[in-house]
C-alpha positions, 0 to 999 in steps of 0.5 A, a space after each residue: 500500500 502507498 505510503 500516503 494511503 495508510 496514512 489517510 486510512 490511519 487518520 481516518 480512524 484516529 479522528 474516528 476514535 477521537 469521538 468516542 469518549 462517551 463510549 468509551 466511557 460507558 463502557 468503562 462505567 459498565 466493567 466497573 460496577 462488576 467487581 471481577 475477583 478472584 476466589 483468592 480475593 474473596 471474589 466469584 471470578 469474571 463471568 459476570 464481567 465477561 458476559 456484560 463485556 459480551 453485550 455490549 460489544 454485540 450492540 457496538 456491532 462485533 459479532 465474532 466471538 469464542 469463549 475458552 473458559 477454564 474450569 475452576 470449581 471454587 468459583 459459583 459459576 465453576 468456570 473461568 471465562 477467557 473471550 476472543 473477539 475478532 475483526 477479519 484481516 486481508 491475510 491470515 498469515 498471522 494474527 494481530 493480539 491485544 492481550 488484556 485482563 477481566 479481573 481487578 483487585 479488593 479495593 483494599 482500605 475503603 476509608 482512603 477511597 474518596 469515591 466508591 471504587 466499584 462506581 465510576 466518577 468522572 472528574 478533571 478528565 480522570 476516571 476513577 474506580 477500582 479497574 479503571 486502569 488496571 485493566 480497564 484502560 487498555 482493555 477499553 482503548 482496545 476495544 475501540 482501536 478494534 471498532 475503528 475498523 469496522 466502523 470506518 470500513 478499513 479491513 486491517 493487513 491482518 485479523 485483530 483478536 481481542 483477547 480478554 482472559 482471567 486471573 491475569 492478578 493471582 498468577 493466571 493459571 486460569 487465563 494465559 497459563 491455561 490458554 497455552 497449555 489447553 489451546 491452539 490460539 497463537 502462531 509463531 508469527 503472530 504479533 502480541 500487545 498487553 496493554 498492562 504497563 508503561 509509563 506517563 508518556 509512553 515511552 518504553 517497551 517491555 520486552 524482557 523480564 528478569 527471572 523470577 525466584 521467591 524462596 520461603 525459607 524455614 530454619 529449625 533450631 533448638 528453643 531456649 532461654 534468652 540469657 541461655 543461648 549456649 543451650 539452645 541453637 538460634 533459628 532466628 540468628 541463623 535465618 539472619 545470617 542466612 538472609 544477609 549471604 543469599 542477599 550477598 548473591 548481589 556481589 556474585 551473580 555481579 553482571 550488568 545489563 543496561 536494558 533493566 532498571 536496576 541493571 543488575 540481579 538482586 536478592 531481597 529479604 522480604 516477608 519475615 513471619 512471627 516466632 516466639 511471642 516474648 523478648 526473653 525466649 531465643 525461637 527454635 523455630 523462623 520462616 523468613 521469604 526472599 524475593 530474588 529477580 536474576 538477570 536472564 543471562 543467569 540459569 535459575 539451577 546455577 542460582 539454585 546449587 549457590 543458595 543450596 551452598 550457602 544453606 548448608 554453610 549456614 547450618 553448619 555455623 550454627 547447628 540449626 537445619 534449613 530448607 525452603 520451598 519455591 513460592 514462584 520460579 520463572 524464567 524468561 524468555 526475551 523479544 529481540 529489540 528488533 521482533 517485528 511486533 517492537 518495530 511495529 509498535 515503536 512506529 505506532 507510538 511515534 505515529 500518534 504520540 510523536 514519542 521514541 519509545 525504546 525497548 525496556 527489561 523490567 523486574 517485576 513480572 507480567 503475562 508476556 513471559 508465558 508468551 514469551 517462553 512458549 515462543 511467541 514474541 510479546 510486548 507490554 505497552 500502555 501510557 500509564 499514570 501508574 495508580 493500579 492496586 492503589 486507593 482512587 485508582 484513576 485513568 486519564 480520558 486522554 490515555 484512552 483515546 491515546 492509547 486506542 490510537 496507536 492500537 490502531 495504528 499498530 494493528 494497521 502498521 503491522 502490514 510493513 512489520 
C-alpha cells in the first residue's frame, strides 16, 4: 500500500476514535460496577464481567466471538471465562493480539477511597474506580482501536483478536497459563500487545523480564532461654545470617545489563513471619521469604546449587537445619529489540504520540513471559499514570483515546512489520 494511503486510512480512524469518549466511557462505567475477583480475593471470578463485556460489544456491532473458559470449581459459576473477539484481516498469515485482563483487585482500605471504587466518577478528565486502569484502560482503548475498523470500513493487513482472559492478578493459571497449555490460539508469527504497563508518556517497551525466584525459607533450631543461648541453637540468628549471604548473591551473580532498571540481579529479604511471642525466649523455630529477580543471562539451577551452598554453610555455623520451598520460579524468555511486533509498535507510538519509545527489561513480572517462553514474541505497552492496586485508582480520558490510537495504528502498521 502507498505510503500516503495508510496514512489517510490511519487518520481516518484516529479522528474516528477521537469521538468516542462517551463510549468509551460507558463502557468503562459498565466493567466497573462488576467487581471481577478472584476466589483468592474473596471474589466469584469474571463471568459476570465477561458476559456484560459480551453485550455490549454485540450492540457496538462485533459479532465474532469464542469463549475458552477454564474450569475452576471454587468459583459459583465453576468456570473461568477467557473471550476472543475478532475483526477479519486481508491475510491470515498471522494474527494481530491485544492481550488484556477481566479481573481487578479488593479495593483494599475503603476509608482512603474518596469515591466508591466499584462506581465510576468522572472528574478533571480522570476516571476513577477500582479497574479503571488496571485493566480497564487498555482493555477499553482496545476495544475501540478494534471498532475503528469496522466502523470506518478499513479491513486491517491482518485479523485483530481481542483477547480478554482471567486471573491475569493471582498468577493466571486460569487465563494465559491455561490458554497455552489447553489451546491452539497463537502462531509463531503472530504479533502480541498487553496493554498492562508503561509509563506517563509512553515511552518504553517491555520486552524482557528478569527471572523470577521467591524462596520461603524455614530454619529449625533448638528453643531456649534468652540469657541461655549456649543451650539452645538460634533459628532466628541463623535465618539472619542466612538472609544477609543469599542477599550477598548481589556481589556474585555481579553482571550488568543496561536494558533493566536496576541493571543488575538482586536478592531481597522480604516477608519475615512471627516466632516466639516474648523478648526473653531465643525461637527454635523462623520462616523468613526472599524475593530474588536474576538477570536472564543467569540459569535459575546455577542460582539454585549457590543458595543450596550457602544453606548448608549456614547450618553448619550454627547447628540449626534449613530448607525452603519455591513460592514462584520463572524464567524468561526475551523479544529481540528488533521482533517485528517492537518495530511495529515503536512506529505506532511515534505515529500518534510523536514519542521514541525504546525497548525496556523490567523486574517485576507480567503475562508476556508465558508468551514469551512458549515462543511467541510479546510486548507490554500502555501510557500509564501508574495508580493500579492503589486507593482512587484513576485513568486519564486522554490515555484512552491515546492509547486506542496507536492500537490502531499498530494493528494497521503491522502490514510493513
Amino acid at each position: 500500500m502507498d505510503t500516503n494511503d495508510a496514512r489517510e486510512e490511519l487518520d481516518r480512524l484516529s479522528a474516528w476514535i477521537a469521538g468516542q469518549t462517551e463510549g468509551m466511557v460507558a463502557l468503562q462505567k459498565t466493567l466497573t460496577a462488576i467487581p471481577a475477583m478472584a476466589p483468592e480475593s474473596g471474589g466469584e471470578g469474571e463471568l459476570a464481567k465477561c458476559e456484560a463485556l459480551e453485550r455490549f460489544l454485540s450492540s457496538l456491532g462485533f459479532d465474532r466471538f469464542e469463549r475458552h473458559d477454564a474450569p475452576d470449581p471454587r468459583v459459583p459459576s465453576g468456570l473461568r471465562p477467557n473471550l476472543v473477539v475478532t475483526v477479519p484481516g486481508a491475510c491470515d498469515d498471522r494474527s494481530v493480539w491485544i492481550m488484556t485482563h477481566l479481573d481487578v483487585v479488593p479495593p483494599g482500605e475503603m476509608e482512603q477511597w474518596k469515591t466508591d471504587p466499584w462506581t465510576v466518577v468522572e472528574r478533571d478528565g480522570r476516571l476513577y474506580g477500582r479497574g479503571v486502569e488496571d485493566n480497564q484502560q487498555g482493555l477499553v482503548a482496545s476495544v475501540f482501536a478494534a471498532l475503528s475498523f469496522v466502523k470506518c470500513g478499513i479491513v486491517p493487513p491482518y485479523p485483530v483478536k481481542l483477547l480478554f482472559v482471567a486471573d491475569e492478578e493471582v498468577g493466571s493459571a486460569y487465563g494465559i497459563q491455561y490458554l497455552l497449555r489447553e489451546r491452539r490460539l497463537f502462531a509463531a508469527d503472530d504479533l502480541v500487545l498487553i496493554p498492562d504497563g508503561g509509563d506517563e508518556t509512553g515511552s518504553t517497551i517491555e520486552i524482557a523480564e528478569k527471572n523470577l525466584l521467591w524462596l520461603r525459607f524455614s530454619t529449625k533450631g533448638i528453643q531456649t532461654h534468652g540469657s541461655r543461648p549456649d543451650q539452645g541453637a538460634n533459628a532466628h540468628l541463623a535465618a539472619c545470617d542466612l538472609a544477609v549471604s543469599v542477599n550477598g548473591l548481589e556481589r556474585v551473580f555481579d553482571r550488568r545489563d543496561p536494558l533493566f532498571d536496576p541493571d543488575r540481579s538482586t536478592f531481597q529479604p522480604t516477608k519475615k513471619e512471627a516466632n516466639v511471642p516474648n523478648f526473653n525466649t531465643i525461637p527454635g523455630d523462623d520462616v523468613m521469604c526472599m524475593d530474588c529477580r536474576i538477570l536472564p543471562s543467569y540459569g535459575l539451577d546455577y542460582v539454585r546449587a549457590e543458595i543450596s551452598r550457602i544453606a548448608r554453610e549456614v547450618e553448619a555455623r550454627h547447628g540449626v537445619t534449613i530448607s525452603w520451598t519455591e513460592e514462584q520460579a520463572v524464567e524468561s524468555r526475551a523479544t529481540a529489540p528488533d521482533a517485528p511486533v517492537v518495530t511495529a509498535l515503536r512506529r505506532a507510538v511515534k505515529a500518534v504520540y510523536g514519542v521514541e519509545a525504546r525497548p525496556i527489561g523490567v523486574g517485576g513480572g507480567t503475562v508476556g513471559a508465558y508468551l514469551r517462553n512458549a515462543g511467541i514474541d510479546a510486548v507490554v505497552w500502555s501510557r500509564l499514570d501508574e495508580t493500579a492496586h492503589q486507593p482512587n485508582e484513576y485513568c486519564l480520558i486522554d490515555n484512552l483515546v491515546g492509547d486506542a490510537r496507536v492500537m490502531a495504528a499498530f494493528s494497521l502498521g503491522a502490514r510493513g512489520a
